[in-house]
N, C-alpha and C positions, 0 to 999 in steps of 0.2 A: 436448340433451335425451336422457337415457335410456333408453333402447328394449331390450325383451330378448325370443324370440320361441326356442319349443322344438315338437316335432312327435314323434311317438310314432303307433305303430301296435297298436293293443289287440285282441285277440282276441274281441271281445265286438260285440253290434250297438252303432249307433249311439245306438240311443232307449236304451240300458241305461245306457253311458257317458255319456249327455248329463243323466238322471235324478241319475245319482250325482253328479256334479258339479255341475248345477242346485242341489241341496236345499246347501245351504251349509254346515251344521252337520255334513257328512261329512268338512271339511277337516283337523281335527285327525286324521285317519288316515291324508292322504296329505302334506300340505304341515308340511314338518316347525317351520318356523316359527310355523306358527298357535300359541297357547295357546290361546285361546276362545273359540267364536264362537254366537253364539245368533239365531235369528230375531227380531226386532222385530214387522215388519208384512209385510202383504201376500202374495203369492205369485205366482210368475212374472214378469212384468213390472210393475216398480217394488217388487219385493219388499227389504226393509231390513234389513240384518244388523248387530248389533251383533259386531263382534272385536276383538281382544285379540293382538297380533304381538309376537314375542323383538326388543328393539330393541337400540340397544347398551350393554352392560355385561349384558347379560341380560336387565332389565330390560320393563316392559310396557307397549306403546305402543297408542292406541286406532288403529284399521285398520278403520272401519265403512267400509261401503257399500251400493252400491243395485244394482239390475240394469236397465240400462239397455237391454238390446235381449235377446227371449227366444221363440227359434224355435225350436222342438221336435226335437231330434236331429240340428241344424245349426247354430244360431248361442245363445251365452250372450255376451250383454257387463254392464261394471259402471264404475261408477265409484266413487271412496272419497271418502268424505262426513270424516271425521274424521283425523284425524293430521298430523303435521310434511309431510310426503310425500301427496299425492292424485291417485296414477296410475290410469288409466284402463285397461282389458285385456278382452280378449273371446279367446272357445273357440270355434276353429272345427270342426265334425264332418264328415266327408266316410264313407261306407260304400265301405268296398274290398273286397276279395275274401277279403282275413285278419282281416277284422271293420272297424274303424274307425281313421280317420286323424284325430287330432285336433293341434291345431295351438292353442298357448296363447302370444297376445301381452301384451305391458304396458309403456305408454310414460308417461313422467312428465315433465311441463313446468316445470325447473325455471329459474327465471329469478335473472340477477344474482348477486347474495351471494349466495344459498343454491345456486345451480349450483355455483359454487365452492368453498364449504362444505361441501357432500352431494353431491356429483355422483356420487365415487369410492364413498363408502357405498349409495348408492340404488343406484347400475350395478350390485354387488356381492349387493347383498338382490333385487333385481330376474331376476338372474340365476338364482341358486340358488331362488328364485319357481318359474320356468318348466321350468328343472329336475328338478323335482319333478313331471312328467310322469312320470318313469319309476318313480318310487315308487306313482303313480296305476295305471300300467302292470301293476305285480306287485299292487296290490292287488286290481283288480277280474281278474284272470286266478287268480289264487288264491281268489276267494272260490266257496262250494261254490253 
């Protein structure tokens, strides 16, 4: 199974960073893979996002999901409703003393053939996923 898990410390509160990342439609300016992502329904928990993820050859692969658990300035989780791939991940927020600790997991249950088949692509996109904390990092410490 796939598992990829990244931690960053941002200069910002908690409730600020946990805002920007909640609302989904921010993700095109930090996670470099998104191409598009648009609200559907709802808001905060069970809130539904339609996305649009670089697959391979470049290519665009549906990547919706939903928000499965949504604790204000502590916990965000999801799961993906649409695509070849439907890993699960949640934001964890902790307030430290240099603003906040956030901690961004994502594991994907891939069984049989397709373990085999995608294992090494998924581990690979999954990675560079969580990664993308630190692009999160310079954005919200740059923004005025």
């Amino acid at each position: 199974m796939p598992t990829a898990s990244s931690t960053v410390t941002i200069n910002r509160p908690p409730a600020e960073v946990f805002d920007f990342v909640a609302d989904g439609t921010t993700a095109t300016k930090w996670r470099p893979g998104v191409l598009d992502v648009a609200l559907v329904s709802g808001s905060g928990l069970g809130a539904q996002y339609k996305q649009g993820v670089r697959g391979p050859g470049g290519r665009r692969v549906d990547a919706d999901y939903k928000v499965t658990a949504f604790v204000p300035a502590q916990r965000l989780a999801f799961a993906a409703t649409a695509g070849p791939v439907r890993p699960t991940g949640e934001y964890v927020l902790e307030a430290v003393a240099e603003g906040t600790q956030i901690t961004f997991s994502l594991k994907a249950d891939l069984g049989g053939l397709k373990g085999l088949l995608m294992g090494r692509a998924v581990q690979s996109s999954m990675d560079a996923e969580v990664g993308a904390l630190a692009t999160l990092k310079r954005v919200l410490e740059t923004a005025s």
